[in-house]
N, C-alpha and C positions, 0 to 999 in steps of 0.2 A: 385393498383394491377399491380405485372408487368408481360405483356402478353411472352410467351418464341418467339413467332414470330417477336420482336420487336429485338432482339437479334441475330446478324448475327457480324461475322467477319472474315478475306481474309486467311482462310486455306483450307483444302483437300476437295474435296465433302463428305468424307467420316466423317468429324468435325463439330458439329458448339457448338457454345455458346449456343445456346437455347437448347441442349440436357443436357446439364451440368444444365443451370437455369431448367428443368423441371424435374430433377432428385433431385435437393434442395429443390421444390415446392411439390412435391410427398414426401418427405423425404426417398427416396432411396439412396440421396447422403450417403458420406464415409464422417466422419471430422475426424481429425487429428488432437492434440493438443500438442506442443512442449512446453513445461516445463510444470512442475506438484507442481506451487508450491500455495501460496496464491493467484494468479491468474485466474492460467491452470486448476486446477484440482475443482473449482467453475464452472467453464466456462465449461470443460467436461461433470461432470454430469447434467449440465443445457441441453446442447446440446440433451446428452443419454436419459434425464428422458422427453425430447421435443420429440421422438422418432428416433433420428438418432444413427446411428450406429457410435463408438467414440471411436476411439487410442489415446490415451494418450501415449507420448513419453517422460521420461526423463536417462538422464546419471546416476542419483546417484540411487546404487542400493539396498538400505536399502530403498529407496521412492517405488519403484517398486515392491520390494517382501512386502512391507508393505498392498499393493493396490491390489494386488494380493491373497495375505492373507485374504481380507474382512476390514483392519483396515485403516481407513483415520488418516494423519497427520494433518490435517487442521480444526480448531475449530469451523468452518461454513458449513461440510462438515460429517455428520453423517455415521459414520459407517454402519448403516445397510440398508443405502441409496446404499453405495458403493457395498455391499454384493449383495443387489436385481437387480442394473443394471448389474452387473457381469452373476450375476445367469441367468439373460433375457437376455445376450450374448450382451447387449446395450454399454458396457464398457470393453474395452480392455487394459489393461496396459503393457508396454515394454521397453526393452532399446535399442531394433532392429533397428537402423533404414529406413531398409528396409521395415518395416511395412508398412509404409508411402507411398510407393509406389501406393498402390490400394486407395487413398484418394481422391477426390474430392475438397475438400479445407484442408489445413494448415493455421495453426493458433500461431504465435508464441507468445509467454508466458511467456518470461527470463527475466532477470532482467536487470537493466541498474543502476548500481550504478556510483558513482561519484571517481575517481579517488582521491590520496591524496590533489593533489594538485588544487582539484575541478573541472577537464575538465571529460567531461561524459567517461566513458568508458564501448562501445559498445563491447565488444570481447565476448558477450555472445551472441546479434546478430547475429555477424559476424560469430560467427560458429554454430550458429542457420542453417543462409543461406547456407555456406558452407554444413551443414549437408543434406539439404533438395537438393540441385544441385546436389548432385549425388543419389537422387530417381527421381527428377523433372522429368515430364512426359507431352505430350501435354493435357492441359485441364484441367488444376490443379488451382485453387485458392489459391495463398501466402497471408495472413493476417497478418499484424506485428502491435501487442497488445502492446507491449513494452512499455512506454511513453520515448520520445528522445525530441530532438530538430528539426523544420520545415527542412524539407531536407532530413531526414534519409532514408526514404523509397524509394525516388527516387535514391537519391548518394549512398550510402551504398549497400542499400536490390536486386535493381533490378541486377545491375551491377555482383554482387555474382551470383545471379542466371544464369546469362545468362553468365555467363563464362564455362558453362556446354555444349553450344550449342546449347541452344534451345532459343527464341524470345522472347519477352515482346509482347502483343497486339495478336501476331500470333499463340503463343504454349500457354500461360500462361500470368495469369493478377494477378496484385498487390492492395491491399488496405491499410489504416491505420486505425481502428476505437480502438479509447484509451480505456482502461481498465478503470473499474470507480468501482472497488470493494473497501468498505469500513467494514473492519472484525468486527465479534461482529455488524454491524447494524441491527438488528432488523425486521425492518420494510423495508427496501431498499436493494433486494438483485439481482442478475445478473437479472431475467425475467424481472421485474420490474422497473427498473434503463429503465431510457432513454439510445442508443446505438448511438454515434455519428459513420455516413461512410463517409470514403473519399476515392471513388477510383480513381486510375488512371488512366483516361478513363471513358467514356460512362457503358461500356459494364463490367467493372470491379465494378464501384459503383452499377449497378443493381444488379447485381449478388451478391456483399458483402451483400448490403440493404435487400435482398431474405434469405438470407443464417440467419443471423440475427434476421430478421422478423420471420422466423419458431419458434423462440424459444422466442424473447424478444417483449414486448408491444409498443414499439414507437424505431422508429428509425428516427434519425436525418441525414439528409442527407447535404453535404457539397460541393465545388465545386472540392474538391481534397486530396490527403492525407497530405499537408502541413498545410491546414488550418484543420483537424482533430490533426494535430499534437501541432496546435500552442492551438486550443480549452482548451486540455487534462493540457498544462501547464499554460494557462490563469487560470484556476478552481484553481489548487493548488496556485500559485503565488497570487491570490487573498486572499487566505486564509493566507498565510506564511504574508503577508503586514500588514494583518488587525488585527493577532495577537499580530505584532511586536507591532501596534499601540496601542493595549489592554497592553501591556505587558508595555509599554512605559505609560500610563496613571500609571497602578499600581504601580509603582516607584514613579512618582508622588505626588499619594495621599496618599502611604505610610511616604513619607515626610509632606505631608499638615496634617496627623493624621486625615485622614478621609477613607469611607468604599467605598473601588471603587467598588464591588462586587454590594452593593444598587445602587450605583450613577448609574450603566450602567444596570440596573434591572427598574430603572426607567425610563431611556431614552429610554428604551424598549418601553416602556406603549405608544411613537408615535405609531399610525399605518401608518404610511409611513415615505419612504426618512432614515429609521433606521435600523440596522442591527447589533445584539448585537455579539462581540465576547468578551473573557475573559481570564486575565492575568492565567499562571502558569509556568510549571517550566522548560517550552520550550518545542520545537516541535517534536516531534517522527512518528515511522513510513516510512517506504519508500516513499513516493509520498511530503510532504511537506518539507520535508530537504531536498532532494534531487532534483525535478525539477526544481525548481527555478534555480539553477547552470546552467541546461543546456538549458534555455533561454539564461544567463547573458554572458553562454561562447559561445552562437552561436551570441550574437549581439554583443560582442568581436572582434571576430570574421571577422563583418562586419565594425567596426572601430565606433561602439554603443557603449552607457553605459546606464545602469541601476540601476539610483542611489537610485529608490524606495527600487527595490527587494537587492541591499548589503546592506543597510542602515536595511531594515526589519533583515536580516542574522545575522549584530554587534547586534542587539537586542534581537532578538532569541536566537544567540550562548550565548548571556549574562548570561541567566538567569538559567543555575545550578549552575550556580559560585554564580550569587548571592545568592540563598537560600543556598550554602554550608556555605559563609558566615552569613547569618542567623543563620543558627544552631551553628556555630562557636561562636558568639556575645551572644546568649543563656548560652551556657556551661561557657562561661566567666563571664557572671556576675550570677553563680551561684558561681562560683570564683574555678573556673577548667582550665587546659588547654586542649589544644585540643588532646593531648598525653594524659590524663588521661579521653577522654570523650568516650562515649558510646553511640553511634546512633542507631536507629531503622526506618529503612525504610519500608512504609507500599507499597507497589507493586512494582514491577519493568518492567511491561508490558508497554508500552505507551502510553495506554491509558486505560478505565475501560472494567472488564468484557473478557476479550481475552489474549491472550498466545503470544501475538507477541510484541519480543521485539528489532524491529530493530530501529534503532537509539534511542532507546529509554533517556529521559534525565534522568531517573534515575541511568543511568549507570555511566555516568560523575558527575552524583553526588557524589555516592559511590565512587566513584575514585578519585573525588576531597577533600572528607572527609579523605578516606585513606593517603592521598599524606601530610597531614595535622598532620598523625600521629592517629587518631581517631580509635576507636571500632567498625566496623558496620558489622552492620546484615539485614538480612529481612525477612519479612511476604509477600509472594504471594501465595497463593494454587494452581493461574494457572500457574505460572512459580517456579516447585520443585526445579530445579537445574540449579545454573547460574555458567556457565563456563566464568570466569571475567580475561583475562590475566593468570598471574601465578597462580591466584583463582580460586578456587572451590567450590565454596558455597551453601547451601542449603536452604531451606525457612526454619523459625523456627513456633513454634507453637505460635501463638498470644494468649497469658494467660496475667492475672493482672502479676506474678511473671515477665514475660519480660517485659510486659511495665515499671513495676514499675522499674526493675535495668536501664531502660534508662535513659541518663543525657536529652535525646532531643529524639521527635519520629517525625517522616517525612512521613505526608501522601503524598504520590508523587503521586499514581492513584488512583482512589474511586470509586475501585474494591465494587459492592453492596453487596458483601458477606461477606464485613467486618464489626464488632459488633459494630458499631461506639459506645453505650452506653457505653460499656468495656472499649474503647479507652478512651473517654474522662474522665473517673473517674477513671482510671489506673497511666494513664501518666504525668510526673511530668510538660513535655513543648510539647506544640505538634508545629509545623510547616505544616499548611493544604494549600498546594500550588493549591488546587482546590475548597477551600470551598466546599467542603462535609459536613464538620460540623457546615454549618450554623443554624443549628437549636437549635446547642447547643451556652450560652453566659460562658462559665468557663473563666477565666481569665488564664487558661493554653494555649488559644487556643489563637496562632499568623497567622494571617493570611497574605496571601503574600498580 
């Protein structure tokens, strides 16, 4: 428990810390969440429906009249969830960002994607902070959610702010605690997820850890925002490796003519020292294609290398080309070419069950098959329309009649809503890059 008397820091008589921590502990504090997108806008109404009073801030203004309206864009995020904290005044949405002014803590939410050329590119921060330095106020809590690389919050974040005028430590305090939303989970969602804090300072990690605590079950506490920062990219990094390693086996024993799916279903069966992961058709999603870069190019950087996490990346980036050529080596020895073939991709999300298709590999797949000269199409219900380059495509109805005209059908995600019985008694060839249909033995069915 943090007491607010333990909380004192060298401003006005008329300021302290401990008014702000016992105004988060009351839950009369103000939050403020800057972007509203598969991060912000979870995090919002966790805050709102925890009892705090919650501005949501973003730029794009089809997000904001949508929120407004009562209708959520985000598939973890019920609509009429949105409707009732509106109606209780719990949830506020804008594109002002003066709103932010009357806030208590800021919260930023943006995205940090990866440059062409793989160097992180922060400009969605940068004008995060930029945005908030001209409301910044004494007494305010800056949180940066973002996942970056160790350093960001202090070189970056503080420096923006305080080119406004106002003090680090003295007016306002800085935190980092990483975003850990995983879409479509079930079972594991913002209240409930462990919350790693790292502030800068004493008085800045009580306060984030406070702030936090009102809403979420456990909070992990750190000695600073570098190591919250390095935390957020060790979890993905770990996973981007140990795929690559799954992915790298199933090559393997695609060669040896044996089932890697069993073989790592049985190594399972240790109960310790084991940790199953499983080959497919590469990595999707924001957080595991993209962190890993911005470790590899801050220890660049440093004059480092990281020859795990690029070595995992050639293995990863590998593997739509290879299933594109799978499907390729299929329609060939039906004795087609690839200009007269016909593919069916069954999802295009990145993974089962949800609508988000960032980085997804089914995208580069169908782009790879296209580029090849091919026919292709897809089935997803949660993703109706894929805007692909100069394409515009739609989902098709998954009937026997489409399966059947397929020369090759490509289960890429195992989305639960699909007929898998239909699938496999439809389709001439199937390619299941996630074993979904293990249950079925057709001799249609090629497994990565």
């Amino acid at each position: 428990m943090v007491h607010a008397a333990s909380i004192r820091a060298k401003s006005p008589a008329t300021f302290s810390w401990s008014d702000v921590l016992a105004r988060i502990q009351t839950k009369q504090a103000k939050v403020g969440v800057i972007g509203l997108g598969y991060v912000g806008l979870p995090l919002a109404v966790a805050f709102a429906r925890g009892g705090f009073s919650v501005t949501g801030f973003d730029l794009h203004e089809q997000k904001i009249a949508d929120l407004q309206g009562g209708c959520s864009y985000i598939f973890d995020v019920p609509s009429s969830e949105v409707r009732r904290l509106m109606a209780d005044a719990r949830f506020y949405a804008t594109t002002d960002v003066s709103a932010l002014r009357e806030m208590d803590a800021l919260i930023i939410c943006v995205p940090t994607p990866c440059k062409k050329n793989k160097a992180p590119d922060l400009s969605y921060v940068e004008s995060a902070a930029h945005s908030i330095a001209t409301i910044l106020r004494q007494g305010q809590l800056v949180v940066l959610e973002s996942t970056t690389y160790p350093g960001t919050t202090e070189e970056l974040l503080v420096p923006v702010l305080e080119s406004a005028g106002l003090k680090l430590f003295e007016h306002f305090q800085v935190a980092f605690s990483p975003e850990r939303i995983d879409p479509g989970n079930p079972t594991y969602h913002v209240e409930n997820t462990p919350k790693i804090v790292g502030g800068l300072g004493k008085i800045a990690g009580e306060i984030t850890a406070a702030l936090y605590g009102s809403v979420i079950e456990q909070i992990i506490r750190v000695d600073g925002p570098r190591e919250a920062e390095m935390a957020k990219l060790i979890e993905n990094t770990f996973r981007h490796v140990n795929i690559a390693l799954a992915n790298e086996l199933g090559l393997i024993a695609k060669k040896m003519g044996l089932n890697i799916w069993q073989a790592i279903d049985a190594a399972s069966s240790k109960p310790f020292g084991f940790m199953p992961f499983y080959p497919g058709p590469g990595v999707g999603g924001h957080c595991i294609p993209i962190d890993p870069h911005y470790l590899s190019w801050k220890a660049r950087e440093m004059g480092l290398e990281t020859q795990f996490v690029d070595l995992a990346e050639r293995i990863n980036r590998g593997m739509p080309e290879h299933v594109a050529h799978l499907v390729l080596d299929i329609v060939n020895s039906q004795g087609k070419s690839a200009l007269d073939a016909r593919v069916l991709l069954l999802g295009l999300a990145y993974k089962r069950d949800i609508d988000d298709m960032r980085e997804s590999p089914a995208l580069e797949i169908l782009e790879l098959l296209r580029e090849h000269g091919a026919e292709v199409r897809y089935h997803d219900p949660l993703v109706p329309t894929c805007r692909d380059g100069a394409y515009n495509m739609h989902t098709v109805e998954l009937t026997a009649a489409e399966l059947e005209r397929a020369d090759c059908v490509v289960l890429v995600t195992d989305h639960s809503c699909f007929d898998q019985a239909l699938i496999v008694q439809h389709a001439t060839a199937i390619v299941d890059t996630r074993n979904a249909l293990r249950a079925f033995s057709s001799e249609n069915i090629i497994r990565l």
